[in-house]
N, C-alpha and C positions, 0 to 999 in steps of 0.2 A: 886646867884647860889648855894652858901653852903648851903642855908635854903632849898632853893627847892631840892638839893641832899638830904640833913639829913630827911628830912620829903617822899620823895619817898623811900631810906632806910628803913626806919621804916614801912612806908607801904609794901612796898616788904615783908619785914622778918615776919611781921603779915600774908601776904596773902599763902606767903611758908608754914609757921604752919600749915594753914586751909590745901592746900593744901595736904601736909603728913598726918593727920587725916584723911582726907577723903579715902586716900587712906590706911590708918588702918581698917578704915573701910569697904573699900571693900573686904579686905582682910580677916580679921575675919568671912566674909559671906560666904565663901568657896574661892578655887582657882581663880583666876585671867586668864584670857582668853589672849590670845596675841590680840582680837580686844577688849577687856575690858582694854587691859592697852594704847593702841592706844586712846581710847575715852574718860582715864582719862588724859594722856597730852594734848587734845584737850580743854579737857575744864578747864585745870589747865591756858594752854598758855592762855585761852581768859580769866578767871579771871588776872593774873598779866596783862595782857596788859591794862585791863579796870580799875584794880588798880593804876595805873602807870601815866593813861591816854595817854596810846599811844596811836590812831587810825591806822587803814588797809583800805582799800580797794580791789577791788578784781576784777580782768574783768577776764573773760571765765570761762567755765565751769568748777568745781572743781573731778578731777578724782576721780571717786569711789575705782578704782583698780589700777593694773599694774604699770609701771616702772615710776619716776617724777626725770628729769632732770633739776639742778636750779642751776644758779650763785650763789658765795659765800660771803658775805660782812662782814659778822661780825655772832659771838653767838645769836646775835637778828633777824638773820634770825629763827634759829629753835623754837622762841615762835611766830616769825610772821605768818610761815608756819605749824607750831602747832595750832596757834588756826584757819587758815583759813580751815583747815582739819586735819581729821582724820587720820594719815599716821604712819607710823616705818621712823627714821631717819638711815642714812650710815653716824657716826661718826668716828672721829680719838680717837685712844684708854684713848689718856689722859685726855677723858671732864671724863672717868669713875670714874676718883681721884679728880674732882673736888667736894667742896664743896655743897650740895642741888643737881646741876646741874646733879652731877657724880651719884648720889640716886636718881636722876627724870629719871635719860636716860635709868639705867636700868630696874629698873620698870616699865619703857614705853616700853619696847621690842626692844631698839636702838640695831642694828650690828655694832659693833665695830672694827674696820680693824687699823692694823699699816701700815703704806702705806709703809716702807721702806723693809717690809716682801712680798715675792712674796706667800708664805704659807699661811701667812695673807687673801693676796686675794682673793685664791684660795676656802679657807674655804669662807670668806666671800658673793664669785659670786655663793656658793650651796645653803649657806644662804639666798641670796635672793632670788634665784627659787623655793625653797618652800614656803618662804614667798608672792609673786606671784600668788600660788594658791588662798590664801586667799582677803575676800572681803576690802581690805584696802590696799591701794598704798605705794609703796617704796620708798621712796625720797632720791636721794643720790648730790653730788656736785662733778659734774667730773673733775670740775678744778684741785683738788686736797687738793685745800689750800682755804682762804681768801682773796679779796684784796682790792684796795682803788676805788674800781668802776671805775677808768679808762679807764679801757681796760678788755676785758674778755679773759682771758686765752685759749691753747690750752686743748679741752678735752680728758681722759684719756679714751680709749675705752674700758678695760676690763672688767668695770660692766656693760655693755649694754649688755654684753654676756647670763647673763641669760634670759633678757628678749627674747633674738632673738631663746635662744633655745626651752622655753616657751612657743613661740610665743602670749607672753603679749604686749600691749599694753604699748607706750613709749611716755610721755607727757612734753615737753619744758616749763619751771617756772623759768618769769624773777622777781627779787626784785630789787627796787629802795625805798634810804630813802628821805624825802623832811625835808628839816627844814624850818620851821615859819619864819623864821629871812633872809631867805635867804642864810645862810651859806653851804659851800661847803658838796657835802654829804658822803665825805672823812672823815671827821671831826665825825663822825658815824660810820666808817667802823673803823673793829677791824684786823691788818693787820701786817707782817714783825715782828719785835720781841718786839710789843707791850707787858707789862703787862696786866694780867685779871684785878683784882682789880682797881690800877688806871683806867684804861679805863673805866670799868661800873660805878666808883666815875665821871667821865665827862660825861659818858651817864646819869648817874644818873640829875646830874646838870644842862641840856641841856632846852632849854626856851619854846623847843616844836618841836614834830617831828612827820610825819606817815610813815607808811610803803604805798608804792604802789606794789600788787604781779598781774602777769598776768600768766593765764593757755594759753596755746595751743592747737590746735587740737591732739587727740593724733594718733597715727601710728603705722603700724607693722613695722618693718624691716628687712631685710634680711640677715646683717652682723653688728658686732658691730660697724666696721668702719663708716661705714656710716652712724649708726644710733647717733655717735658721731658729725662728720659733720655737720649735717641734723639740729641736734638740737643748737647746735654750733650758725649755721646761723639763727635759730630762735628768741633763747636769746639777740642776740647781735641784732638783729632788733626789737624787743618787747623793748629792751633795750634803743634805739636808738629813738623810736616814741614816744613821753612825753603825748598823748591824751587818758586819761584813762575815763572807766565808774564808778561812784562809784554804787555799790552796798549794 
């Protein structure tokens, strides 16, 4: 398990380099578009995942636009859902101090909300309605938090609000992790007052795992309520039904 950690380490920290160049290099060419920094996370997430050798899979249609509502499991959601598409992440303020992580999110165009700030929000839900115009989806996690995949939380309805004012399109995005070995896929999920570092040292270490992510139809809505609900009951049944297609 430490070889296989130190040696995916090492490949990580190589592949981040490349990474960051490249996007030196996009940068030096002139400005940076908010769907140009969208399509360099996309393809930054599927380089580290293919470095790493995680696999995805992928059943429905991958939204071009509008609003992506997705259960939260761990940090390894946003390079799963990163390299399955092209999108803007709805993060909590503190990945922006993290290490790499904190310098990929904002050069990818991430909205950063404190969720304990109502102002926060407020800014945040205008945020997303202009980002809404444009031809690349929003991805955000209503639950609020992370958790151990058990159970999926109540969701928070106040980012559906732009969508409905928008009248964008709202698309339910479930993940589930499987591991090779059979282990629980709690054991994967980064949750409660976990450290970062240890954690991605056991992720790092792990004998083999994929990502399974499913898309939805997507919908208008007429009230955020509902539009919380609605997808609520979606995730938690996409969730619930283990027969995926691979793609």
């Amino acid at each position: 398990m430490r070889l296989r950690a130190f040696r995916r380490a090492a490949a990580l920290a190589f592949i981040l380099m490349v990474c960051t160049v490249r996007l030196g290099w996009a940068r030096l060419r002139g400005a940076l578009t908010l769907e140009a920094r969208a399509r360099w996370v996309h393809e930054s997430s599927r380089m580290i995942l293919a470095g790493l050798g995680i696999g995805f899979v992928v059943e429905g249609e991958t939204p071009a636009a509008g609003l992506v509502a997705a259960n939260h499991l761990s940090y390894l959601d946003i390079l799963i859902f990163g390299a399955a598409m092209p999108c803007f992440f709805v993060a909590k303020t503190e990945i922006a101090r993290w290490p790499f992580f904190g310098m990929a999110t904002r050069n990818g165009g991430t909205i950063y909300i404190d969720r304990a700030s109502r102002a926060s929000a407020c800014r945040v839900a205008a945020e997303i309605e202009e980002r809404l115009a444009l031809p690349v989806p929003v991805l955000f996690f209503p639950e609020g938090t992370s958790t151990d995949g058990s159970s999926l939380l109540r969701f928070h309805a106040r980012l559906f609000e732009p969508a409905v004012r928008a009248g964008a399109m709202v698309t339910s995005a479930s993940i589930r992790y499987v591991l090779q070995n059979g282990t629980a896929e709690r054991e994967l999920c980064w949750f409660g007052d976990d450290a970062f570092l240890p954690h991605l040292w056991k992720v790092l270490g792990a004998s083999g795992f994929s990502a399974e992510v499913r898309f939805g139809e997507p919908h208008l809505y007429l009230d955020r309520r509902t539009a919380a609900e609605q997808t609520h009951t979606e995730i938690l049944a996409m969730r619930t039904d283990k027969e995926l297609i691979l793609q």
